[in-house]
Each structure stands twice: as structure tokens, then as C-alpha cells.
BAFIGU-408091 format. One line per 2 residues: number of its first residue (from 1); their letters; for each residue x, z, y of N, C-alpha, C, CB. Coordinates in steps of 0.001 Angstrom, whole numbers. Atoms other than C-alpha are relative to their C-alpha. Glycine has a CB too. Layout:
<recs>
NUM = A = X/Z/Y/X/Z/Y/X/Z/Y/X/Z/Y  ...
</recs>
This chain:
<recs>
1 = XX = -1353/154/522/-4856/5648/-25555/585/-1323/473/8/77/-1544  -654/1542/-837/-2406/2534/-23826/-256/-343/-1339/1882/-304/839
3 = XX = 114/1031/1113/-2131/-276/-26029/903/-895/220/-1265/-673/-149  -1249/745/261/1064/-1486/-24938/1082/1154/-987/728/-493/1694
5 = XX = -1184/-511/343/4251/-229/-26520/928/449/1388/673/-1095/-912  -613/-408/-808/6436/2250/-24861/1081/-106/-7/-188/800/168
7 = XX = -1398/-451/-248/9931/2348/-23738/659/890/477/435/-518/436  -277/-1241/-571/12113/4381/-22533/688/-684/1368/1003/1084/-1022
9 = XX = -395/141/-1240/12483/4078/-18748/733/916/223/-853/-97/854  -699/-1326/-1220/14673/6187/-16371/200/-839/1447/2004/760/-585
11 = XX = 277/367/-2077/14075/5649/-12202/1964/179/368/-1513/2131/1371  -925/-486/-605/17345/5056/-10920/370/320/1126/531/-375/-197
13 = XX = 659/36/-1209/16623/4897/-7440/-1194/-173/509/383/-572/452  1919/8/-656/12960/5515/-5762/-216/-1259/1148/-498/1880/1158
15 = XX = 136/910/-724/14289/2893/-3044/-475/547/1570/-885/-888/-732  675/-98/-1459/12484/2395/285/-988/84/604/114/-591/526
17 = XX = 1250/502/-768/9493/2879/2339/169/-697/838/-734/778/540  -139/789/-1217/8967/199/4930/-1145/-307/683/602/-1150/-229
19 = XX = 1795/191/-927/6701/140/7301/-755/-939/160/-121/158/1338  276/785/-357/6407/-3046/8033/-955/-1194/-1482/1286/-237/760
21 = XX = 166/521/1525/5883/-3975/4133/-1123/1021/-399/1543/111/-1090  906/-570/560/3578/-1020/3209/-1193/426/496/434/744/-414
23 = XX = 1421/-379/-108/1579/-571/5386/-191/-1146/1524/-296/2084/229  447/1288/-1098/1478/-3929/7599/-1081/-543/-985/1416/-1387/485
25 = XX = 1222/1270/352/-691/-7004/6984/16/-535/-1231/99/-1312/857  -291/316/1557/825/-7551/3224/-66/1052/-894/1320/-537/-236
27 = XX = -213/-1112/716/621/-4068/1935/-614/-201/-1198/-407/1145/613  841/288/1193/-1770/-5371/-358/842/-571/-1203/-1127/-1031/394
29 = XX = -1231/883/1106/1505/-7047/-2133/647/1279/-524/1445/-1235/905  -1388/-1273/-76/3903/-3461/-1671/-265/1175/-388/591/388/1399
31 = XX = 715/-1042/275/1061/-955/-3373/-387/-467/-1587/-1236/244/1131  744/93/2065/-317/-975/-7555/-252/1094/-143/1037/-403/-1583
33 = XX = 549/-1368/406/-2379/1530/-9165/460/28/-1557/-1794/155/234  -417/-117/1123/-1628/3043/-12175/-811/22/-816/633/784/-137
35 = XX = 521/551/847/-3075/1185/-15453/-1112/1465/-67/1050/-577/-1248  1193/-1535/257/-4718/4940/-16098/-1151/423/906/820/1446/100
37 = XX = 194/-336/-1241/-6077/5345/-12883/-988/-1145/587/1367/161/710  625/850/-90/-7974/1897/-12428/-1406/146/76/360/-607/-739
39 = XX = 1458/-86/-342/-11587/2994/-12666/-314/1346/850/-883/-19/-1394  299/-1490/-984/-11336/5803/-10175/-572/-849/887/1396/1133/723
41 = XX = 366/178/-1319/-13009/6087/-7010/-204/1045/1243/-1030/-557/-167  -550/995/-657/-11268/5852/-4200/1424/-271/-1488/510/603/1917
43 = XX = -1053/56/717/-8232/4665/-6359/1343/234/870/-60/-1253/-689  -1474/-114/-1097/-5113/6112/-4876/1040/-399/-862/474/1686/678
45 = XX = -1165/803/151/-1900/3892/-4776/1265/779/-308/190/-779/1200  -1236/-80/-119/1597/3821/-5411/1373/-1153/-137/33/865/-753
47 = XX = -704/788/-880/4281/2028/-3212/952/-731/-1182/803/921/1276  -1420/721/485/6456/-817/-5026/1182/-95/1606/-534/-2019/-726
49 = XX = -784/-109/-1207/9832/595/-2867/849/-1398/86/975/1375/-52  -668/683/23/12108/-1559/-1793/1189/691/-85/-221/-743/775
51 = XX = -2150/-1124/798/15823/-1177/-3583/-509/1127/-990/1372/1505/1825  548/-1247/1390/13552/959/-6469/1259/-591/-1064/-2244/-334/-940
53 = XX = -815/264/491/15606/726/-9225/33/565/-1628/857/308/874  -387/-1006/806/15152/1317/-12548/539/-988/-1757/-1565/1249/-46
55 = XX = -564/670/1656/16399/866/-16477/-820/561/-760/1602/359/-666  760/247/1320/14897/90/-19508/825/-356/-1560/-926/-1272/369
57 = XX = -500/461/1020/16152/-61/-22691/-831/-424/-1521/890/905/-104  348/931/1346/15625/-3033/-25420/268/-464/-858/-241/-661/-61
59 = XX = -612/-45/671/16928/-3201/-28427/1341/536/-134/-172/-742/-151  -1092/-1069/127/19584/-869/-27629/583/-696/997/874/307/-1418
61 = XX = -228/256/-1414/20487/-2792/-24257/-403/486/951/-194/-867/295  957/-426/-1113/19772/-1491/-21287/-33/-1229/1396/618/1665/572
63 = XX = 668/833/-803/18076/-3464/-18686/-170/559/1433/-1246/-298/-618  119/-772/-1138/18371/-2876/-14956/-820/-1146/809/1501/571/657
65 = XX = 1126/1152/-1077/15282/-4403/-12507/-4/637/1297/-1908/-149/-511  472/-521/-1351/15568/-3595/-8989/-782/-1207/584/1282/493/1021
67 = XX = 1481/303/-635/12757/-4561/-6346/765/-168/1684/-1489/1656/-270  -243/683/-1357/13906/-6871/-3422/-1030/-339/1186/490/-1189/-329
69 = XX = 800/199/-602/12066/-8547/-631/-316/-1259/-238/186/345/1022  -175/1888/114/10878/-12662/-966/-1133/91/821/-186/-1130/-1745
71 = XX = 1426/659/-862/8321/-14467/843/-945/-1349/-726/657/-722/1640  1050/971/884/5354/-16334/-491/-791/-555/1414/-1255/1022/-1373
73 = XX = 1244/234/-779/2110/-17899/1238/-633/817/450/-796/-535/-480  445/-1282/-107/998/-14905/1650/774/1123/482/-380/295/-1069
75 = XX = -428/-771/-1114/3415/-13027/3427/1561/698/-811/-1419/1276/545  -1212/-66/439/6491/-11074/2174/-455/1187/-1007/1199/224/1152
77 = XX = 371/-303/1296/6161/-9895/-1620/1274/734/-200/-381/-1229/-1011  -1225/-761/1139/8450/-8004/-4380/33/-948/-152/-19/1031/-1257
79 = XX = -110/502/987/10769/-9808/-5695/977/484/-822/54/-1057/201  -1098/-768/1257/12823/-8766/-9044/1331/-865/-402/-909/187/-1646
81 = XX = -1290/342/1018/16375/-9053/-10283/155/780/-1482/1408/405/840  -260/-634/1467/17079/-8275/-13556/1450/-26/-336/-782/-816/-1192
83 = XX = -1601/294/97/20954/-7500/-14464/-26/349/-1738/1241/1267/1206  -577/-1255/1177/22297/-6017/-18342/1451/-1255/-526/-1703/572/-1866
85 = XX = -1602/899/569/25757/-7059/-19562/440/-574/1222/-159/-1487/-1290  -589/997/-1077/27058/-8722/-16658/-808/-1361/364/1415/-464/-521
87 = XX = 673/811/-77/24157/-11149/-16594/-770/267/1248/-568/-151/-1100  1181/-2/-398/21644/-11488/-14099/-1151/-984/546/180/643/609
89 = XX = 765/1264/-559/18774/-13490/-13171/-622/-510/1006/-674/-197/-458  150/19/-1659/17559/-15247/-10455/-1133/534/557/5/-1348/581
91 = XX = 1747/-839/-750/14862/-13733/-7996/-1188/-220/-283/-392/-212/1385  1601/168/354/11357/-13538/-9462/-465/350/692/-653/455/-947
93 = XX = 1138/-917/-636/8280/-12896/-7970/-812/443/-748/-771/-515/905  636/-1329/1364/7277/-11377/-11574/1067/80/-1103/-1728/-545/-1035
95 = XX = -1015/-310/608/8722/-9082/-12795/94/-51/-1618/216/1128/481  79/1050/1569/7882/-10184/-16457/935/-1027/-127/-1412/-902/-202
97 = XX = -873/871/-187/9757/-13170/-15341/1778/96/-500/-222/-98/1329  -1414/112/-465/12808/-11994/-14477/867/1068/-1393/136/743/1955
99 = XX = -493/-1069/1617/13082/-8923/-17779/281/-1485/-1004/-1897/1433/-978  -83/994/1572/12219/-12112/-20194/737/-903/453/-1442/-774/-753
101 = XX = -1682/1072/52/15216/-14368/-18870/728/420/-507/891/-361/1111  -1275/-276/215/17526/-12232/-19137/-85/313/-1780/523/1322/1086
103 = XX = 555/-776/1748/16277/-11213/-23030/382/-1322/-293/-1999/671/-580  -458/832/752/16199/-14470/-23794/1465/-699/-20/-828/-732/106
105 = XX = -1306/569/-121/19567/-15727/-22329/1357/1153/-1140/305/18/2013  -978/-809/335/21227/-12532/-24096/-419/-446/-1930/-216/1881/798
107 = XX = 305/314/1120/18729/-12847/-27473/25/-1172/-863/-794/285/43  -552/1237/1014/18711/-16658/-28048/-1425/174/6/1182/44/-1551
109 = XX = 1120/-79/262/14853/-15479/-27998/-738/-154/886/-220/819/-492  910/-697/-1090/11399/-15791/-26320/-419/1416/-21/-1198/-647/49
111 = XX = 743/-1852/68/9988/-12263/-25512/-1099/-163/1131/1386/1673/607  774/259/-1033/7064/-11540/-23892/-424/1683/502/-1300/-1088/-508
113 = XX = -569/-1788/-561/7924/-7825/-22423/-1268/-303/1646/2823/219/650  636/-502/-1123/5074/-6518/-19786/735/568/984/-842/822/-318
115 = XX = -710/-247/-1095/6408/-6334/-16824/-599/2181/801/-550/-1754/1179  651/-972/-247/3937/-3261/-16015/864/1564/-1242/-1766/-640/-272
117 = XX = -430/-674/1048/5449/-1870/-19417/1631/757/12/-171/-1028/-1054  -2079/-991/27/9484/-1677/-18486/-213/387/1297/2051/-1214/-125
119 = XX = -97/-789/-905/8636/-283/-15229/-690/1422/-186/-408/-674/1011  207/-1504/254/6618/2612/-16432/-648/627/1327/1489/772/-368
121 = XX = -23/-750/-1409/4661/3710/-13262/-1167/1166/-783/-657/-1153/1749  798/-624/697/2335/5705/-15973/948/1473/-400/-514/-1012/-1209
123 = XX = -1182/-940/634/5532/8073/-16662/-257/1251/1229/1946/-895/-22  245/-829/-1223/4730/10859/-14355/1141/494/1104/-575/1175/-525
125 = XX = -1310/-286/-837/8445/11720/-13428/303/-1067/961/1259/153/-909  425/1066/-812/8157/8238/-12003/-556/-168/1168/-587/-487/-474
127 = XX = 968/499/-1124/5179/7854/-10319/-132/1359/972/-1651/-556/-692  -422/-1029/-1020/6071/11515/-8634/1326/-528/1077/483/1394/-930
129 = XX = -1126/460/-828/9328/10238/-7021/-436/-920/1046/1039/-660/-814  318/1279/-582/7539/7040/-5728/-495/486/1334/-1072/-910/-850
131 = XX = 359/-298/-1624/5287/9120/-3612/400/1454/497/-1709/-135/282  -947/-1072/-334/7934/11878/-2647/167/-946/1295/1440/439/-1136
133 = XX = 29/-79/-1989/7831/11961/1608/-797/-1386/415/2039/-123/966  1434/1173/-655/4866/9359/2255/-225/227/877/-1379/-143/-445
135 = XX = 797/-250/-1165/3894/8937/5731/-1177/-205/-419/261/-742/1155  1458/276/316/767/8228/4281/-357/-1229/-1919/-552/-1056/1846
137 = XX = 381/949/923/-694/7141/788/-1059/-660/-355/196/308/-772  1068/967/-333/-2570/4093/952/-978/530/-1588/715/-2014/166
139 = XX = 873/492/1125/-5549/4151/-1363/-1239/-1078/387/-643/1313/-656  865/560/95/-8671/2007/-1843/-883/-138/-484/136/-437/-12
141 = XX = 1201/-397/60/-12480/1735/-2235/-772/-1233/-78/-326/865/1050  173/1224/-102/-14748/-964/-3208/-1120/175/1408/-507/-715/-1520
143 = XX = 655/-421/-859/-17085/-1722/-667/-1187/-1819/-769/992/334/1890  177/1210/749/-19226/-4268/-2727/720/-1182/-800/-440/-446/637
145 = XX = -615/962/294/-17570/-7698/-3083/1051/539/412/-357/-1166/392  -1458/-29/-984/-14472/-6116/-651/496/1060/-785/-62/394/1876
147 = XX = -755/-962/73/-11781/-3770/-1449/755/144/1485/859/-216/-1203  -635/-504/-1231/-11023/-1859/1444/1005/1105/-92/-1001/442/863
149 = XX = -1524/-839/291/-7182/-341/1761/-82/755/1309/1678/-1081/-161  -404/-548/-629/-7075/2441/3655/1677/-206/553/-425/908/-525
151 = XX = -1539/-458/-561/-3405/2902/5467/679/1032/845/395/-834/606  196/-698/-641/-4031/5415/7861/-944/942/930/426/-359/139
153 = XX = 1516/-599/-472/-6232/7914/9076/437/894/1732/-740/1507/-1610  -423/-417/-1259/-6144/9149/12675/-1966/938/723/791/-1889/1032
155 = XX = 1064/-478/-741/-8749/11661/14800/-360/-209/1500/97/1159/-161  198/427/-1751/-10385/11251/17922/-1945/1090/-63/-158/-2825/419
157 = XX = 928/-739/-321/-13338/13563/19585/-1221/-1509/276/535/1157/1374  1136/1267/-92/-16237/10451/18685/-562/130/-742/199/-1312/-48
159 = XX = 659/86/1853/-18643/11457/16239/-960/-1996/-159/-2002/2005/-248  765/1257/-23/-20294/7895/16890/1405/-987/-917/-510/-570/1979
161 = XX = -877/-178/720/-16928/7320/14738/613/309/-1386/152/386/436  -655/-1123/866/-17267/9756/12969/1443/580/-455/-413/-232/-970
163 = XX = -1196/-805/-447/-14427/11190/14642/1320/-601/-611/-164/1551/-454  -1545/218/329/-11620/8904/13220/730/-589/1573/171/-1363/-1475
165 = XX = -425/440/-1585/-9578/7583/16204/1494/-551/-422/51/1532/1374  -1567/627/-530/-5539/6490/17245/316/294/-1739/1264/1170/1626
167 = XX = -644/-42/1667/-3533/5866/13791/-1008/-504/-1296/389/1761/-412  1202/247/1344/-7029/5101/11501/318/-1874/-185/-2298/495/695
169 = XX = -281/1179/684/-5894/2128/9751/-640/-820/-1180/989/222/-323  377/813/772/-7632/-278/7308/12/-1473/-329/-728/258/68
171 = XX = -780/1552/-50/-7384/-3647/5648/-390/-479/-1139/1699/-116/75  897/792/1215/-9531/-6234/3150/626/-1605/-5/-1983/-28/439
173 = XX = -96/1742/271/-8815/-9772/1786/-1487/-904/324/386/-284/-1889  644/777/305/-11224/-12242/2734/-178/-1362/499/-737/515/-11
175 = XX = -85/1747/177/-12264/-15926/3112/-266/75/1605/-1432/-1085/-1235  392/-24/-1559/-12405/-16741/7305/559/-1811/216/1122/1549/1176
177 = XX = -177/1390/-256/-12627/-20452/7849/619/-778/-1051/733/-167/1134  -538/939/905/-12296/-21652/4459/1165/608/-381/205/-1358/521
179 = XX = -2043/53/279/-8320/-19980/3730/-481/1699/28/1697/-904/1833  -693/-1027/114/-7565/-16926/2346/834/936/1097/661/-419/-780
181 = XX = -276/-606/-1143/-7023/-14292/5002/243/1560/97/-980/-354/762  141/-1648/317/-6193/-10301/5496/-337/171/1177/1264/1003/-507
183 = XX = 192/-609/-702/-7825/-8590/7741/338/1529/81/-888/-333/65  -390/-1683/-88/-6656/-5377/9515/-178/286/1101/1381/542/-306
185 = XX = 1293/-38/-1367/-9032/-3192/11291/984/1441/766/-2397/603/-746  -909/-1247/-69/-7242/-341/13505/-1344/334/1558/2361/-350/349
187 = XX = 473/-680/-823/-8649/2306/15984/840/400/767/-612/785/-389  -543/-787/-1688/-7533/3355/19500/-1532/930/181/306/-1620/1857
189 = XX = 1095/-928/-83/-9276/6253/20948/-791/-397/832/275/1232/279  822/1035/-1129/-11181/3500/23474/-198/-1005/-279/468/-309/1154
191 = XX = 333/927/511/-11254/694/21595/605/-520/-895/-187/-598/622  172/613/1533/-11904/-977/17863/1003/-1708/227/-2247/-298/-464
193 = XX = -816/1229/404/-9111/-3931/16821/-326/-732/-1325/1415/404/-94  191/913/1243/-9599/-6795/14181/751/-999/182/-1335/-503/-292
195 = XX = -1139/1236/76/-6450/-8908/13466/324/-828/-1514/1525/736/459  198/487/768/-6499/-11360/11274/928/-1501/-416/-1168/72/226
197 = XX = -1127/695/324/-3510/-13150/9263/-495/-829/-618/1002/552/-595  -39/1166/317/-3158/-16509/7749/1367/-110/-522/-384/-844/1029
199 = XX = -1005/270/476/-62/-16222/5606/806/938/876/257/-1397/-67  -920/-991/-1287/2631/-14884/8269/-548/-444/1319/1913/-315/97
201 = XX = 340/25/-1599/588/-16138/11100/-1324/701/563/-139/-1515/447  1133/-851/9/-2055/-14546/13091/-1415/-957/552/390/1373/1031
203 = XX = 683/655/-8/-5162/-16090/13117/-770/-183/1478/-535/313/-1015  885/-416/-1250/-6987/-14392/15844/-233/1520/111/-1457/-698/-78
205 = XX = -65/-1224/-300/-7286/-11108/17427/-1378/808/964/1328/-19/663  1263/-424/-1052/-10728/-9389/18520/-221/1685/133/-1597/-708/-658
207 = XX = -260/-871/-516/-10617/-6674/20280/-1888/653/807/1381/-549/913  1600/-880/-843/-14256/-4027/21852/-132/1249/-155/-1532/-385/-535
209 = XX = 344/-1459/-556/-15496/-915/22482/121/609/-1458/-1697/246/880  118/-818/1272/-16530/75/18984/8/-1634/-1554/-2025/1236/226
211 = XX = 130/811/1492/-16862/-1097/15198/-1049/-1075/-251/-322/1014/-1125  998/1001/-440/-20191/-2996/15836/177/-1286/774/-785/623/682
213 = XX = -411/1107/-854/-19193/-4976/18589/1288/-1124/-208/232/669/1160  -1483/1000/685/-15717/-6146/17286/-661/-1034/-1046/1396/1160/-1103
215 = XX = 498/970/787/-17256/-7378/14401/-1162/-1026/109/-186/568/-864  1249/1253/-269/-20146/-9448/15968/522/-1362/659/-1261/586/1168
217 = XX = -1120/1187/-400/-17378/-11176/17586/1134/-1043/-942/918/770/839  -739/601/1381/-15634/-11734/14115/-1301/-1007/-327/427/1391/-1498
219 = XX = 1818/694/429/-19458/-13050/13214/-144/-396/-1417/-480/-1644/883  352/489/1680/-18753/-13157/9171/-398/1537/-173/1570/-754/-1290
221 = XX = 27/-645/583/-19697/-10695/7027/-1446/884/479/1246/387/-61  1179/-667/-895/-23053/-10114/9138/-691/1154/-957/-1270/-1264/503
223 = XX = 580/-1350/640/-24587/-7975/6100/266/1218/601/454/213/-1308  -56/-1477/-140/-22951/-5268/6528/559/751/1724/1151/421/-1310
225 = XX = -338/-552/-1535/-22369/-3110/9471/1585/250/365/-771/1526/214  -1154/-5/-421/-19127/-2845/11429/998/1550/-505/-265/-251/1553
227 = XX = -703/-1286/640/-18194/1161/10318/-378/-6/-1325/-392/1419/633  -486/144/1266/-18579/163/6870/656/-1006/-360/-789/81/-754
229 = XX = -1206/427/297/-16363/-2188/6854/1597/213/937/-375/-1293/-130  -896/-847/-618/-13679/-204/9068/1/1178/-1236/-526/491/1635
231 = XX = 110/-1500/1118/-14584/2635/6081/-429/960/572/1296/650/-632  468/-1198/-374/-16064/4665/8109/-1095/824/-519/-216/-144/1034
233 = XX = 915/-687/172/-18741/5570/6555/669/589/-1767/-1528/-938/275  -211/-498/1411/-17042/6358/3041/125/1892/70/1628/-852/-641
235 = XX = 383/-1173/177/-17405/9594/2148/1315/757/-210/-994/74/-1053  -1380/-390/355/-13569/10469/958/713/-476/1607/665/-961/-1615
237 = XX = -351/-33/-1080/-12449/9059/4402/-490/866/1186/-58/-1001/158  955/-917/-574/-15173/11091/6222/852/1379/-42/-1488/37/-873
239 = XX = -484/-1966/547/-13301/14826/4117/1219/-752/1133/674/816/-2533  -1452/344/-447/-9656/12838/4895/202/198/2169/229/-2085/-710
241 = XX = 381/-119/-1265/-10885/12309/8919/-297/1576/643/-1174/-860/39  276/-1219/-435/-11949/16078/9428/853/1142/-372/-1173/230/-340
243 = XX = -1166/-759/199/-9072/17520/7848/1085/-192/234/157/249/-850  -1319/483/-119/-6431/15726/9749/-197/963/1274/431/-1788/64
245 = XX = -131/-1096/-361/-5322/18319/12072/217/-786/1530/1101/976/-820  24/266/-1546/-5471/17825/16428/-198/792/1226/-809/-741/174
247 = XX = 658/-846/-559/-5552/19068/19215/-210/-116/1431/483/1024/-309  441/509/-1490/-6461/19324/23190/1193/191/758/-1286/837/741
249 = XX = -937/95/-1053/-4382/19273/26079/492/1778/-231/-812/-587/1720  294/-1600/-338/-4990/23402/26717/1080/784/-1422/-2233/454/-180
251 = XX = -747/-767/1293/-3107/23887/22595/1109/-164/-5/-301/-308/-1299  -1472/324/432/-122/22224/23036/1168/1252/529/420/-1608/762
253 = XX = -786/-1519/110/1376/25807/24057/-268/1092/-1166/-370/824/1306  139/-981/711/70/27532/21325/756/-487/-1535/-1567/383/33
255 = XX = -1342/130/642/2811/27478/18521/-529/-257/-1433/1060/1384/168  933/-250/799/237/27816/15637/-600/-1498/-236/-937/1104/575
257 = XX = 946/1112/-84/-1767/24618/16412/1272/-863/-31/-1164/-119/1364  -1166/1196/-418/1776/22560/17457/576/515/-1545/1302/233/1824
259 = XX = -389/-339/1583/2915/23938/13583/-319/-1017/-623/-668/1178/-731  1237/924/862/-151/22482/12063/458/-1716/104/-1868/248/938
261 = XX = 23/1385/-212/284/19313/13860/1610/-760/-207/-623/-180/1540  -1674/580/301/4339/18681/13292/-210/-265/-1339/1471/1157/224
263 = XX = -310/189/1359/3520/18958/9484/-736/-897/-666/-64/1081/-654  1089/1455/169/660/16506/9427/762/-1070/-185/-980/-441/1329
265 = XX = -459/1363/-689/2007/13925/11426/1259/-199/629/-840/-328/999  -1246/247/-328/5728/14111/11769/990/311/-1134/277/704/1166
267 = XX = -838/-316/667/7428/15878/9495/219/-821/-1639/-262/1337/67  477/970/883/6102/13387/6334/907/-1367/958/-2006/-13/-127
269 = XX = -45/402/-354/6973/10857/8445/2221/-450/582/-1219/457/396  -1285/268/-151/10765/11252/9293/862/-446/-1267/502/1113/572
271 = XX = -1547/591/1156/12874/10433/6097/-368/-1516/318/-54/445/-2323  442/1420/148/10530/7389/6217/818/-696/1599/-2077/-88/-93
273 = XX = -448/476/-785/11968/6755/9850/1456/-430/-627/-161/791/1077  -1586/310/-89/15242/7345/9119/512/-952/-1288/906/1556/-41
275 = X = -289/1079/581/15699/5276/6391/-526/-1386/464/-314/236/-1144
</recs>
């Protein structure tokens, strides 16, 4: 049973996917799981959009928080406005923040309103809209000490792979020379990438044949092997990898297979362009 108090939300806008925000080198800022949903495994996400938009009503005010862009140390975050009455407050980077200004500038009061609480991503009408036309929904997996964020899954004829390939995307927080760092591991169908940020800059970029070799060149994290920390070896990426749909040179005339593959990997994919 929650143990906050509910309100009554309504979504006024679902906002934006952005590519560059959800599923770049900060996604880890532009994704939250839902309070209910926290001890799953893998835990699948859902996108804070940009320009989301929704109201809350508190004490018989209603409260409007939309979801901007700001920039931190860490790369480019949510940040919240809060408007009601003709008020609004200035840009938070929590959204707790920015609800309890405006409460108090209107009440004369402190309040201490959960920010998690007037957005409501537990409301199902909600958290359906959010991930309405996903090119892809990030989730994540522990992997010991790491949480590893999927972002994309892609095939390739490599079972030494285990067949993920072009598009297979992943991405962990960790310590690389002392400083807080994201790493993000990606696959080509010829060779394994490891790029590695420092706030908005890039630290260093190692590039090899496979998942092993990249990472001996990274040279932290020696425990573990290079396709478990790419995710390859997880078991939910493994189903996700063999059911993403592909095909050979010889199919791309057959109308059946080019179906399959438009609805995978394109047709998901366009609103998100075009917006």
C-alpha cells in the first residue's frame, strides 16, 4: 500500500522524446522507475519528456509543473517550472523545489509536497502516455555494484555476441580516474565502442574488435568480463536480442520479412523523429 498521500493529477501534455537527452550519455538524468516497480528485475523505465506537462491540485488550487531542459555537472538534467494563479517560479532542478515555492509564496506556508507525489507516474493513465511511440524503452539491471541501462538493442549474425550487433546500446555510472563518469558501451557489427564522459566532456574513447578487448584497454573493472558489462550475457537482453527481427541481403525483396522489419525499427521510431 503507498504511504504517501494522493492527489489528483491530470497529464496535460506527454511532451517530448529526445534523443539526444534519453538515450545519450545523460539518460540516466531523462528516465525514473515507478515507486511500485523498484524491486523488479530488469526494472523497466519511464522517460521524464521534455515540455511534459501536468496539474495537480492543492487545496483547491491547481498547480501546473512542466519539465524543461537545465544543465548541471553532470550533463543536461530536468528542470521544473511551477505556474498557478499567475505566479511562477524560477527553474528547479527538483521538482519538490519548485511545487513548494510556489505553495508557499501563495500560502504564507512551508509545505513539504513530494515531488514524486504531484507528478503521479504510479497513475497508470500517466505512465501509459509517457511510453506511447518509444523508439525504445530504456530499462535496467544490476550487475553487482553497477547498474547497467540498456538503450538499445540491435542484431548481428555473431553468436560470440551472442548475436547483438549495430544499434545495441548500453550505459553505467562509474568512478574512472578518481571523478564520477558515464560510460557508454555501443556495438557495430565489426567492432565494440567504450566512450566515456566527464560531465559534458569526453574523456576518452576505446575502440576493438570485441567486448574483451575494448575493455582491457579501459583496464578498470578487471573482475568482470567485457560481455557482462556490455549486458550481454543477461538473460532478458539475450530473449530481447533474438527477437529483434533482421534480415540478409537475398530478403529485402520479400515483402513479409521488409513488414516485420519496418515495424521493429522504423515505424516506433518516426513520431520520435519528427518531433
Amino acid at each position: 500500500m503507498s504511504k504517501h498521500k494522493e492527489y489528483t493529477v491530470t497529464l496535460i501534455s506527454s511532451g517530448l522524446i529526445v534523443d539526444a537527452l534519453h538515450y545519450g550519455p545523460f539518460c540516466h538524468n531523462w528516465w525514473i522507475s515507478r515507486p511500485s516497480e523498484k524491486r523488479e528485475n530488469p526494472i523497466f523505465l519511464y522517460p521524464i519528456r521534455l515540455r511534459m506537462k501536468t496539474l495537480v491540485n492543492l487545496k483547491d488550487w491547481n498547480f501546473i509543473i512542466e519539465v524543461v531542459e537545465t544543465f548541471s555537472n553532470y550533463g543536461q538534467i530536468p528542470g521544473y517550472i511551477c505556474k498557478c494563479n499567475g505566479i511562477q517560479s524560477e527553474l528547479c532542478e527538483s521538482l519538490t523545489a519548485a511545487v513548494n515555492s510556489i505553495y508557499k509564496e501563495i500560502f504564507q506556508t512551508n509545505a513539504k509536497y513530494s515531488g514524486s507525489a504531484v507528478m503521479e507516474f504510479d497513475i497508470p493513465i500517466i505512465s501509459e502516455a509517457l511510453l506511447k511511440d518509444l523508439p525504445f524503452r530504456a530499462f535496467l539491471f544490476p550487475l553487482e555494484k553497477l547498474n547497467i541501462w540498456v538503450l538499445g538493442i540491435g542484431k548481428f549474425n555473431n553468436n560470440e555476441w551472442n548475436f547483438a550487433g549495430t544499434r545495441y546500446k548500453t550505459s553505467f555510472i562509474y568512478t574512472y580516474r578518481k571523478k564520477r563518469c558515464v560510460f557508454v558501451q555501443e556495438l557495430e557489427d565489426d567492432y565494440c565502442q567504450v566512450t566515456i564522459y566527464l560531465g559534458n566532456e569526453i574523456c576518452n574513447i576505446y575502440v576493438d574488435n570485441n567486448p574483451e578487448l575494448v575493455w582491457k584497454e579501459v583496464a578498470i573493472l578487471l573482475q568482470y568480463e567485457g560481455k557482462e558489462l556490455f549486458g550481454l550475457e543477461n538473460n532478458k537482453i539475450q530473449q530481447l536480442v533474438l527477437s529483434t527481427p533482421s534480415c540478409t541481403l537475398e530478403e529485402w525483396n520479400d515483402d513479409d520479412v521488409m513488414r516485420r522489419m519496418y515495424s521493429h525499427h522504423l515505424r516506433r521510431q518516426i513520431p520520435a523523429i519528427i518531433n
